[in-house]
Backbone as JSON Lines, residues from 0, in Angstrom:
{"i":0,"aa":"X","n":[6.51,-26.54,7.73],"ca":[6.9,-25.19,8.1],"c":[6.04,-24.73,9.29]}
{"i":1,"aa":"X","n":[6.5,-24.24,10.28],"ca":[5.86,-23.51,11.5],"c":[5.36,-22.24,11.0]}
{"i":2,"aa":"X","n":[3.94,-22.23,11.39],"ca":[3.3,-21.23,10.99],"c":[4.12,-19.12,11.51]}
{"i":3,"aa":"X","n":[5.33,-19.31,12.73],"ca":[5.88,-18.48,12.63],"c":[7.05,-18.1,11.17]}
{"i":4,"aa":"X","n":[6.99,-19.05,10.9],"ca":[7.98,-18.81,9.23],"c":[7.14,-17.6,8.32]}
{"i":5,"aa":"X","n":[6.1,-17.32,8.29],"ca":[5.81,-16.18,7.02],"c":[5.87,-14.92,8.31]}
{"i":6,"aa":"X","n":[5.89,-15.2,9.25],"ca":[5.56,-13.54,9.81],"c":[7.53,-13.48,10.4]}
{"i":7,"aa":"X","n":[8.08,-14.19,10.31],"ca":[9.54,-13.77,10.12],"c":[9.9,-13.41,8.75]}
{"i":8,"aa":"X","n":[9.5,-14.16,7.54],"ca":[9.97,-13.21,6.28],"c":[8.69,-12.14,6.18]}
{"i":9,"aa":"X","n":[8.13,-11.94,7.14],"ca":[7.34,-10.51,7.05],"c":[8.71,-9.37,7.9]}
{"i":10,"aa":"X","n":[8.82,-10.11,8.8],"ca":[9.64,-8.76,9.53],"c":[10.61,-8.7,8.44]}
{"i":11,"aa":"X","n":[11.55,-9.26,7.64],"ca":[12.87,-9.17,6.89],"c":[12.21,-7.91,5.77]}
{"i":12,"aa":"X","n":[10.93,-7.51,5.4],"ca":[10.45,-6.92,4.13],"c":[10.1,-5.55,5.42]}
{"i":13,"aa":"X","n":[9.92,-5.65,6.08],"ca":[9.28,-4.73,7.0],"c":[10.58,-4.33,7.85]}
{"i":14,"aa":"X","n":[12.15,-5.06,8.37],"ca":[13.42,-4.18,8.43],"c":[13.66,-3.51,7.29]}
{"i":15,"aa":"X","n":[13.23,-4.11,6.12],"ca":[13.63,-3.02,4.81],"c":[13.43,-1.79,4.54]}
{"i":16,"aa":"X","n":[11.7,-1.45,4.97],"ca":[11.38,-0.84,4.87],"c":[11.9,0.25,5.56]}
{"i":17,"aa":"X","n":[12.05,0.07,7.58],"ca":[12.61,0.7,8.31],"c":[13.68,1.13,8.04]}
{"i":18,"aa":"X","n":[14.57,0.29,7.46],"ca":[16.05,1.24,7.1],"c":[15.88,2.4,6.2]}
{"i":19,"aa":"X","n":[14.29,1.94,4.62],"ca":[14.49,3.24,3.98],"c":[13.97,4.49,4.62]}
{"i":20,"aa":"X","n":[13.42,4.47,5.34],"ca":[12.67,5.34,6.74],"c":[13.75,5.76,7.27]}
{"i":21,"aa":"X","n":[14.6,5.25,7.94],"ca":[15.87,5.94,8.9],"c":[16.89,7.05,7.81]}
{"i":22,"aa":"X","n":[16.98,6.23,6.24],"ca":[17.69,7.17,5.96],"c":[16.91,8.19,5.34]}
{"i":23,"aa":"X","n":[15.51,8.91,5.29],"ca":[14.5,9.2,4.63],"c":[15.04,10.49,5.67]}
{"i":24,"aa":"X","n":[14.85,10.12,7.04],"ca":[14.48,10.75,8.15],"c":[16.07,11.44,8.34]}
{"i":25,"aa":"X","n":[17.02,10.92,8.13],"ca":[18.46,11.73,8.28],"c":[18.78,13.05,6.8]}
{"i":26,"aa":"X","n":[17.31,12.49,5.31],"ca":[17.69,13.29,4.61],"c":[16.55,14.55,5.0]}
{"i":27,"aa":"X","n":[15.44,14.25,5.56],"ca":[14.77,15.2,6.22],"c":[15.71,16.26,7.07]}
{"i":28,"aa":"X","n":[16.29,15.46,8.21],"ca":[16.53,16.34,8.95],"c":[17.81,16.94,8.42]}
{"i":29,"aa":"X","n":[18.93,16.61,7.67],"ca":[20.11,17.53,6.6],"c":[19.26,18.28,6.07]}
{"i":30,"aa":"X","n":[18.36,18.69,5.23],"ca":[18.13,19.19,4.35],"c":[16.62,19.81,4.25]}
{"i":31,"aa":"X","n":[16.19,19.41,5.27],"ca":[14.96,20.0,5.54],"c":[14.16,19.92,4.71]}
{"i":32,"aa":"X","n":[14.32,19.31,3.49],"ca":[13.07,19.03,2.25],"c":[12.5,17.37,2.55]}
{"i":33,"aa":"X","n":[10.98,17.55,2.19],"ca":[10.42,16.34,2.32],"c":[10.05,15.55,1.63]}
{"i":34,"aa":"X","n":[10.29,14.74,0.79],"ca":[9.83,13.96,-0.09],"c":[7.96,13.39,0.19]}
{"i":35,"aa":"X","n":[7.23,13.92,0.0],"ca":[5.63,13.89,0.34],"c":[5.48,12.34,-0.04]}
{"i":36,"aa":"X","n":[5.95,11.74,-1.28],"ca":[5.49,10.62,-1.86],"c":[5.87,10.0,-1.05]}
{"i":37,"aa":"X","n":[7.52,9.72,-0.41],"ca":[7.97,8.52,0.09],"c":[7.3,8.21,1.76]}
{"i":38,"aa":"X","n":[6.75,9.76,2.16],"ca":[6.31,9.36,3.04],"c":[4.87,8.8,2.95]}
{"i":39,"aa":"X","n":[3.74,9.45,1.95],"ca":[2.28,8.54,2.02],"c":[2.69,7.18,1.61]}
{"i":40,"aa":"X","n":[4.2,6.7,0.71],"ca":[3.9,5.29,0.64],"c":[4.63,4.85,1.64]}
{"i":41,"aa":"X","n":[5.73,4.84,2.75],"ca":[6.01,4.61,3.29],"c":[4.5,4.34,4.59]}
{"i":42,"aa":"X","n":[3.56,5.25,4.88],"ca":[2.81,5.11,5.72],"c":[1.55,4.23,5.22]}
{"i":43,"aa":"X","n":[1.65,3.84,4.02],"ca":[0.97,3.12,3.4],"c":[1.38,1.52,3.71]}
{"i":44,"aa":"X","n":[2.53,1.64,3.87],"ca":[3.08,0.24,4.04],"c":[3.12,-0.03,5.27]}
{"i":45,"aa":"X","n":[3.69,0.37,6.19],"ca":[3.57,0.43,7.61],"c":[1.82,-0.02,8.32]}
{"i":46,"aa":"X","n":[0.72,0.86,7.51],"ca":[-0.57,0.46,7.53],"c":[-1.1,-0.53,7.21]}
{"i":47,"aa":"X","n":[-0.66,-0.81,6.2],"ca":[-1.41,-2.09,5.39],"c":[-0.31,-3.23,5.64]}
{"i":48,"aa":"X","n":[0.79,-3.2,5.24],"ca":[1.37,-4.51,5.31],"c":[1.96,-4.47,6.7]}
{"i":49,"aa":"X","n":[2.23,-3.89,7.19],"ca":[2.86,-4.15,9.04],"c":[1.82,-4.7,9.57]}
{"i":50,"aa":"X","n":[0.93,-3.28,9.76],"ca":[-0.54,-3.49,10.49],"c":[-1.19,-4.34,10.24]}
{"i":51,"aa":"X","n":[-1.8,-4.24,9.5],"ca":[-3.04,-5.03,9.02],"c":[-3.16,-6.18,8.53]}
{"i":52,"aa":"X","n":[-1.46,-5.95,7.45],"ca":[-1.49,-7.74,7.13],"c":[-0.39,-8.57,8.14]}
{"i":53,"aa":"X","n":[0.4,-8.27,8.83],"ca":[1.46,-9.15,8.99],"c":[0.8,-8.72,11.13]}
{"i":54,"aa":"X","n":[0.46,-7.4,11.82],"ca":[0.28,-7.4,12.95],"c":[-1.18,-7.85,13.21]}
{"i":55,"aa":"X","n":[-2.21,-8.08,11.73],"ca":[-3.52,-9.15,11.86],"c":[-3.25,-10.26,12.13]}
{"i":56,"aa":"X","n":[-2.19,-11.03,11.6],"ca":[-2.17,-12.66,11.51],"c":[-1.75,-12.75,12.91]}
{"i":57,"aa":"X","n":[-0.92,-12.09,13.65],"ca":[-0.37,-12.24,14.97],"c":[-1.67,-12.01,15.97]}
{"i":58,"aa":"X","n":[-2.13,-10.82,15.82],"ca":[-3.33,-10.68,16.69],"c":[-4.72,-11.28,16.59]}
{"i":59,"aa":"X","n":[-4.99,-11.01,15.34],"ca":[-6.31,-12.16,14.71],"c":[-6.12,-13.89,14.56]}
{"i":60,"aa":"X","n":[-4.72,-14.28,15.03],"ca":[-5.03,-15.6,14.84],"c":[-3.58,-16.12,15.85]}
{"i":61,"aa":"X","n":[-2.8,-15.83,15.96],"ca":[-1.67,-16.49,16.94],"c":[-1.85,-16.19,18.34]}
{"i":62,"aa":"X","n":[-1.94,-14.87,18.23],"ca":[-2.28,-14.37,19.8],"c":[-3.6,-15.15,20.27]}
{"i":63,"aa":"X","n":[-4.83,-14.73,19.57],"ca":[-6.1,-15.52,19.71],"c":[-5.93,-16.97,20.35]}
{"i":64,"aa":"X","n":[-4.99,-18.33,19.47],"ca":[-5.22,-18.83,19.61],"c":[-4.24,-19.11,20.5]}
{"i":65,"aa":"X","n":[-3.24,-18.41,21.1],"ca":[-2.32,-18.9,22.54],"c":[-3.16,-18.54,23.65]}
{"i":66,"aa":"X","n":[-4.16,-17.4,23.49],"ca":[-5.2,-16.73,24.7],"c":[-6.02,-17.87,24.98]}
{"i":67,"aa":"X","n":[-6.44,-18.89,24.16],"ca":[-7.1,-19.98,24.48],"c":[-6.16,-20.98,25.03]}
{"i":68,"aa":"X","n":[-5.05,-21.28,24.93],"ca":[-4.42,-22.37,25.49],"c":[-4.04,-22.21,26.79]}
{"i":69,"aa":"X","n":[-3.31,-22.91,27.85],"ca":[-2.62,-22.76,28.97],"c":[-1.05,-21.8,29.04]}
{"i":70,"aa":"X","n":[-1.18,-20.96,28.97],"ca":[0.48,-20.36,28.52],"c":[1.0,-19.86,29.39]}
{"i":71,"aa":"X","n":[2.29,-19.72,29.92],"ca":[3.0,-19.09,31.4],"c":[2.54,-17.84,31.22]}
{"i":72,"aa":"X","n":[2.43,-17.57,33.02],"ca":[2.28,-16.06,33.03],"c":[3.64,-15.25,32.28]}
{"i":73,"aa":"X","n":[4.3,-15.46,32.0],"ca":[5.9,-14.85,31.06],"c":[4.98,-14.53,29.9]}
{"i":74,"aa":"X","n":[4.96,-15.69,28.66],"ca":[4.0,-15.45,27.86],"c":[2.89,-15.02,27.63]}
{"i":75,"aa":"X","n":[2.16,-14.88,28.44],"ca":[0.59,-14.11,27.95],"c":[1.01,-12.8,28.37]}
{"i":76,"aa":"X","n":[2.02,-11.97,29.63],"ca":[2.78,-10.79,29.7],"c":[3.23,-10.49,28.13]}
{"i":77,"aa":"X","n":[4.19,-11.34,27.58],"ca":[4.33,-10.78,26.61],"c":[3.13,-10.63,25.28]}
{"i":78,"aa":"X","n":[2.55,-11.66,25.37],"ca":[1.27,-11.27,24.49],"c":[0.78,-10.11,24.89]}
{"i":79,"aa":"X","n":[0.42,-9.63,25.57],"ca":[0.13,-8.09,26.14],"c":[1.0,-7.39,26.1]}
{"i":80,"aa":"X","n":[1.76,-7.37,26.04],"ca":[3.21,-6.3,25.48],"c":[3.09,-5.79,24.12]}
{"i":81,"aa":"X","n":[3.23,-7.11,23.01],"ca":[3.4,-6.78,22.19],"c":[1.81,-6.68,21.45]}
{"i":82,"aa":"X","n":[0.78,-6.9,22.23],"ca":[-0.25,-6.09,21.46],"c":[-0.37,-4.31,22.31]}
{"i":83,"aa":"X","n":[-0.11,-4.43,23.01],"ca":[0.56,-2.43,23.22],"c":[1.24,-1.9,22.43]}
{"i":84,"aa":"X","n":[2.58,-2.64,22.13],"ca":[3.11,-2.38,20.8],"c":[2.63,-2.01,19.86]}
{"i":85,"aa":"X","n":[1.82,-3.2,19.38],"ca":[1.29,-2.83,18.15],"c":[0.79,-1.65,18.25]}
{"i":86,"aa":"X","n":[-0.41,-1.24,19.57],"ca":[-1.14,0.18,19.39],"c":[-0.22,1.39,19.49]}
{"i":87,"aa":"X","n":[0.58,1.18,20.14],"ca":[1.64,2.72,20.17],"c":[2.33,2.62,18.63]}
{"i":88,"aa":"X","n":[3.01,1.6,17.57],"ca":[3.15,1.77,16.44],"c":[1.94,2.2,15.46]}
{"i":89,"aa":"X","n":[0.82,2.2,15.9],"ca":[-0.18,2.59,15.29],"c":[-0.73,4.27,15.35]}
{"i":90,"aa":"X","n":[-0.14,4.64,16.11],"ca":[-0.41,5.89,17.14],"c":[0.94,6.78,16.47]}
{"i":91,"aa":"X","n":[1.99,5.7,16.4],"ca":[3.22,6.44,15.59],"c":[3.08,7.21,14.01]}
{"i":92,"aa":"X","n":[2.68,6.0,13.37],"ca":[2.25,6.31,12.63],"c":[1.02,7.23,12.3]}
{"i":93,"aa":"X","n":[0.19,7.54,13.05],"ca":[-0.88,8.54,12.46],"c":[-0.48,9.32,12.98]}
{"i":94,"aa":"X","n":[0.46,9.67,14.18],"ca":[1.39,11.34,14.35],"c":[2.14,11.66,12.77]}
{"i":95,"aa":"X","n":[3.02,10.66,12.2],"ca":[3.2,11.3,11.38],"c":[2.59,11.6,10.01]}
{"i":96,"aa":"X","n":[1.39,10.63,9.85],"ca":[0.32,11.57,9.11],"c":[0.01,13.08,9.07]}
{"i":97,"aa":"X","n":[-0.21,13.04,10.53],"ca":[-0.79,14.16,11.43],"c":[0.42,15.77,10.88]}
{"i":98,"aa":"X","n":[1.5,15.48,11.3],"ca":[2.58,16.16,10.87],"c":[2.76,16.04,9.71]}
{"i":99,"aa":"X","n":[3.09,15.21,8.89],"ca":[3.0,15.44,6.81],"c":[1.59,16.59,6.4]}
{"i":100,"aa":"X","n":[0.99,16.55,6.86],"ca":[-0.36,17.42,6.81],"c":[0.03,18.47,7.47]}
{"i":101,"aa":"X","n":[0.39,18.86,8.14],"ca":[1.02,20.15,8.95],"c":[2.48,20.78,8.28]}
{"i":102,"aa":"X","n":[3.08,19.81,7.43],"ca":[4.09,20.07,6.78],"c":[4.23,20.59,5.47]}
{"i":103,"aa":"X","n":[2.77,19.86,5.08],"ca":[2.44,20.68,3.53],"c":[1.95,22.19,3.89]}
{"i":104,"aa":"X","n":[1.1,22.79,4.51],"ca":[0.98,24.26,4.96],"c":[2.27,24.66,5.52]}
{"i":105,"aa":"X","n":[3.08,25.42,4.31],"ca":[3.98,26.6,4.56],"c":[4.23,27.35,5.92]}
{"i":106,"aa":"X","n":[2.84,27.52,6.53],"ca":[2.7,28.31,7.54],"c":[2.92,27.71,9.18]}
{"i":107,"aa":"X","n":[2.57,26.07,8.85],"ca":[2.62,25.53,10.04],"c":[4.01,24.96,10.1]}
{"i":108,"aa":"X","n":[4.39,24.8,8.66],"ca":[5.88,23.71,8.71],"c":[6.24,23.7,9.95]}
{"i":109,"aa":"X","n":[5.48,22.1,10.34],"ca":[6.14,21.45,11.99],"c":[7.21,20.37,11.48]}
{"i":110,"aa":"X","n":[8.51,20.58,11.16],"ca":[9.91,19.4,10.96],"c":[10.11,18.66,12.18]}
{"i":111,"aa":"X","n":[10.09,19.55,13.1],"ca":[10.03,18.45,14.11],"c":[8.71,18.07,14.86]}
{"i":112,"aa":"X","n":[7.88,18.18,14.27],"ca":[6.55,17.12,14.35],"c":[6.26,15.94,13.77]}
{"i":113,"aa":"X","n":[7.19,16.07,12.68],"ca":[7.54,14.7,11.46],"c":[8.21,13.87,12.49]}
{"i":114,"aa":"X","n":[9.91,14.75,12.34],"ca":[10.64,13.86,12.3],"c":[10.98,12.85,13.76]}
{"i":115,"aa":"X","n":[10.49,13.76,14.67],"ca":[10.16,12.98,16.31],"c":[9.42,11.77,16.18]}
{"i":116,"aa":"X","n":[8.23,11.14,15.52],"ca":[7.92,10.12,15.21],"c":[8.0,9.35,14.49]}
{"i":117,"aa":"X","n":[8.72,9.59,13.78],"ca":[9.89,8.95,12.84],"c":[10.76,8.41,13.08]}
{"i":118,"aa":"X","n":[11.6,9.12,13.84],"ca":[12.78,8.65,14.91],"c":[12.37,7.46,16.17]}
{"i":119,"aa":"X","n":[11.28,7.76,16.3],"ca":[10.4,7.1,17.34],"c":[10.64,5.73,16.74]}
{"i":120,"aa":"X","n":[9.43,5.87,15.19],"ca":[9.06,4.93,14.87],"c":[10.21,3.57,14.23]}
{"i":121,"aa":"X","n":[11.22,4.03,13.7],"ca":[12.69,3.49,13.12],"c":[13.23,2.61,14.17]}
{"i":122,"aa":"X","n":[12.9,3.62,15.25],"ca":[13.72,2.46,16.64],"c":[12.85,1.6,17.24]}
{"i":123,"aa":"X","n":[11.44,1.67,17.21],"ca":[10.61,0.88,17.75],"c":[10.79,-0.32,17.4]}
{"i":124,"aa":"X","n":[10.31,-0.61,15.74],"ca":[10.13,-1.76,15.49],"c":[11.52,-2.69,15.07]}
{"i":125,"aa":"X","n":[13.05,-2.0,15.06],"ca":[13.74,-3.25,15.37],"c":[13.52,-3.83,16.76]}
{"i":126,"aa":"X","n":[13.24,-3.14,17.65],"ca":[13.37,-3.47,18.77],"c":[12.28,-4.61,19.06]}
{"i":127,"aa":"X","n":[10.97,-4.49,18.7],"ca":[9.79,-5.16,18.68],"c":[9.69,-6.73,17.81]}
{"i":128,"aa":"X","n":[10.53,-6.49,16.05],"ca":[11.1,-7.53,15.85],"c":[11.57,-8.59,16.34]}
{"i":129,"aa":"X","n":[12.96,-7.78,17.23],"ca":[13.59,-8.45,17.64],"c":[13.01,-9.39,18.93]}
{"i":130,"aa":"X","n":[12.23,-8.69,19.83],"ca":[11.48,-9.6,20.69],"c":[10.74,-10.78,20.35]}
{"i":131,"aa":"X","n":[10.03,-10.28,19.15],"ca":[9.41,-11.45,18.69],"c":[10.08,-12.63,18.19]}
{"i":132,"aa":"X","n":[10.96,-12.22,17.32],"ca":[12.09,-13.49,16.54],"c":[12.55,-14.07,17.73]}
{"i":133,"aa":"X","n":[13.53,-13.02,18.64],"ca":[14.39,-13.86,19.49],"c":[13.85,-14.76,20.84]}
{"i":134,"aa":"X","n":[13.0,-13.76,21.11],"ca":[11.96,-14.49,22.56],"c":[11.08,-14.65,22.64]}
{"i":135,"aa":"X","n":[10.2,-14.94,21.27],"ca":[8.85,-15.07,21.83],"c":[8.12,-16.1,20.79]}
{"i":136,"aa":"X","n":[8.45,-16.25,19.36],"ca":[7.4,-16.85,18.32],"c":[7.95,-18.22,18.66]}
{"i":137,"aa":"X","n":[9.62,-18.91,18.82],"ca":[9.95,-19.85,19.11],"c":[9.15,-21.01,20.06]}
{"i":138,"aa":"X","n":[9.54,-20.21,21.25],"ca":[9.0,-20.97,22.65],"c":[7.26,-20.9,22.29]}
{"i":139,"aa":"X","n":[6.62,-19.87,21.77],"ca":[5.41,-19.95,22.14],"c":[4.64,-21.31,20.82]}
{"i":140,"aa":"X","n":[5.38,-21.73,19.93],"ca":[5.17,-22.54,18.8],"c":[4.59,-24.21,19.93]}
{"i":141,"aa":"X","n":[5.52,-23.97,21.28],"ca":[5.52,-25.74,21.57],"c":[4.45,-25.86,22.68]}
{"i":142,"aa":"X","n":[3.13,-24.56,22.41],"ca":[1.86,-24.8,23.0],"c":[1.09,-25.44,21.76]}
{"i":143,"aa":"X","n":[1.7,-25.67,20.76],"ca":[1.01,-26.11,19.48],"c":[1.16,-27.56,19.22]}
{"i":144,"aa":"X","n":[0.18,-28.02,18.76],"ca":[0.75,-29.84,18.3],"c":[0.87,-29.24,16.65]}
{"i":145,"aa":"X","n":[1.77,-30.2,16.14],"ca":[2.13,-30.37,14.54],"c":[0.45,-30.09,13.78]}
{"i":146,"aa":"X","n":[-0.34,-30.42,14.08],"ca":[-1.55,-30.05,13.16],"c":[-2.18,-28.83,13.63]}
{"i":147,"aa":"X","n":[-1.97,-28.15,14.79],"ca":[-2.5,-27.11,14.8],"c":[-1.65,-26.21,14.17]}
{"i":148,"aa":"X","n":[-0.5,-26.51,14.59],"ca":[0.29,-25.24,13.61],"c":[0.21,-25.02,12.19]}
{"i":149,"aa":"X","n":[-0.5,-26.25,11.55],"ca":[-0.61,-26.57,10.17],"c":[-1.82,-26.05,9.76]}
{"i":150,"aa":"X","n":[-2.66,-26.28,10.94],"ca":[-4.11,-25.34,10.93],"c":[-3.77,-23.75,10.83]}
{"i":151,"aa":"X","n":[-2.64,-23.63,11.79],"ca":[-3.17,-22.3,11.66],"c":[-1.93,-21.21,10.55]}
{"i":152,"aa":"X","n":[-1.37,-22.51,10.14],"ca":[-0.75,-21.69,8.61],"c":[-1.54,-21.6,7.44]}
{"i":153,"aa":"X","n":[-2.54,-22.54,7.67],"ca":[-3.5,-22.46,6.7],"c":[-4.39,-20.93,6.63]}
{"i":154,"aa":"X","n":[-4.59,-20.73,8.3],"ca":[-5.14,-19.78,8.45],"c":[-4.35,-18.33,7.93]}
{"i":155,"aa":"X","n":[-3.44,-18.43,8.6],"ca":[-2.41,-17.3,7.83],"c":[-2.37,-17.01,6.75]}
{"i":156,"aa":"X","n":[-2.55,-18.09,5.31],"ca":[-2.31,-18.04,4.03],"c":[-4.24,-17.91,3.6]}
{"i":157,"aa":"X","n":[-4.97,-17.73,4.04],"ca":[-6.18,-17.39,3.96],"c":[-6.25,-16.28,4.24]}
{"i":158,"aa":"X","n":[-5.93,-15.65,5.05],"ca":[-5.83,-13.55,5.84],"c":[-5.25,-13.53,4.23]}
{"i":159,"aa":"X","n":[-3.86,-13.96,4.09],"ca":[-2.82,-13.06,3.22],"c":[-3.62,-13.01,1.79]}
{"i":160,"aa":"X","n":[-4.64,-14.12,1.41],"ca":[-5.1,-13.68,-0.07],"c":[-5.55,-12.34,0.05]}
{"i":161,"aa":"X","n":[-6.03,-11.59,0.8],"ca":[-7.01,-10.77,0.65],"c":[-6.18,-9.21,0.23]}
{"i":162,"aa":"X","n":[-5.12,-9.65,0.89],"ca":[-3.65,-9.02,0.74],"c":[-2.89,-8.55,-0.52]}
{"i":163,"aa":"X","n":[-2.07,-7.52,-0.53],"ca":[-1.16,-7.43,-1.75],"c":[0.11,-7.41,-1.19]}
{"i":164,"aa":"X","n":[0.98,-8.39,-1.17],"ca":[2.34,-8.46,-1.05],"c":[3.28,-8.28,-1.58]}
{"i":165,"aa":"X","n":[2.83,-8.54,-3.01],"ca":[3.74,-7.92,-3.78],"c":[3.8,-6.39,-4.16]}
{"i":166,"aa":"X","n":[2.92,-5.84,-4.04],"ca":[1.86,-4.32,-4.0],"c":[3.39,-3.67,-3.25]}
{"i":167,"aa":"X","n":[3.62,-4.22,-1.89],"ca":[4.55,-3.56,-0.62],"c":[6.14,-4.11,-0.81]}
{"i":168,"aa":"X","n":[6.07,-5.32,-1.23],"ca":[7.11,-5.69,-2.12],"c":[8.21,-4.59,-2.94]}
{"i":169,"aa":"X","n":[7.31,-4.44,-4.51],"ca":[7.46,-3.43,-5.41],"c":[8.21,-2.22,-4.65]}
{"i":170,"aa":"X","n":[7.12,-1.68,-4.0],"ca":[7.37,-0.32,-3.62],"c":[8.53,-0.05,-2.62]}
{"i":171,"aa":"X","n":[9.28,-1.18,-1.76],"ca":[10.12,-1.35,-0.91],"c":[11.5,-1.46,-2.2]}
{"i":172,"aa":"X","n":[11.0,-1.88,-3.02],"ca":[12.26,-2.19,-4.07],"c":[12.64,-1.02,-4.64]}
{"i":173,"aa":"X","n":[11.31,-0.39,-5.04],"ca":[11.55,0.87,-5.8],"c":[12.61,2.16,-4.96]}
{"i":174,"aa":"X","n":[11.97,1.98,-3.73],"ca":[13.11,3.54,-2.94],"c":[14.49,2.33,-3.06]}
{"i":175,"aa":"X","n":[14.69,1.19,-3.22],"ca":[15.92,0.21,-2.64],"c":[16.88,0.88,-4.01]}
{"i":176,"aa":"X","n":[16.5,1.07,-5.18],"ca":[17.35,1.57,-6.04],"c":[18.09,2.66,-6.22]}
{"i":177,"aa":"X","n":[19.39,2.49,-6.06],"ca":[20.1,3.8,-6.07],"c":[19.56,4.88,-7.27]}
């Protein structure tokens, strides 16, 4: 298995998530009530399992180790792309911290302080996905020989103990139920 195989069934758990987000964000904006929970776990997941566990293995160990190899100027552009990415999804997300906290005071209720980075954030990361799946984890695999990639799935499955996957799992299942 090519060590891009777990961070593609990362994005498939992480489109999941985004869709329950898009329709979270259409029942926000009908109805103007906020569900508080779905959003701290929703930003919980986005943090921990986007960020930290699935945009670590890319930056702490794939990116790392293509920055050491010979890679076209195309590719290391996009390695720098999509670690910008990552920081503006990071930036997305603590706006709408920022706004859920402004939303619980009655007085400030900012709706559209939520839901603008929300909207933001829903469209970002198919889009960012999709770069990665379609143009970028492929081609950048054949700077690798067969044992490094094996090295560095090893490495991948070493980050992920530290991890709860099933933790983000669960909770993606739980809003999935009608």
């Amino acid at each position: 298995m090519m060590p891009i195989a777990p961070l593609m069934i990362e994005h498939r758990l992480i489109e999941r998530m985004i869709w329950l987000m898009k329709t979270e964000l259409r029942l926000i904006e009908e109805t103007g009530r906020i569900r508080y929970d779905f959003i701290d776990r929703a930003v919980d997941f986005i943090k921990t399992y986007a960020d930290r566990c699935h945009h670590g293995k890319e930056e702490d160990i794939l990116f790392k180790e293509l920055q050491a190899k010979k890679i076209s100027d195309l590719h290391r552009q996009v390695v720098n792309e999509l670690i910008q990415e990552h920081i503006q999804g990071r930036a997305l997300t603590n706006r709408i911290v920022e706004a859920k906290q402004r939303c619980m005071d009655e007085k400030q209720r900012d709706l559209p302080g939520l839901t603008e980075p929300l909207r933001v954030l829903v469209k970002f990361y198919p889009q960012h996905i999709e770069k990665e799946d379609r143009h970028f984890f492929i081609p950048c695999m054949d700077y690798f020989s067969k044992a490094e990639q094996e090295a560095m799935l090893s490495q991948f499955y070493d980050f992920d103990r530290s991890l709860f996957h099933n933790k983000y799992k669960g909770i993606v299942e739980e809003y999935e139920k009608p």
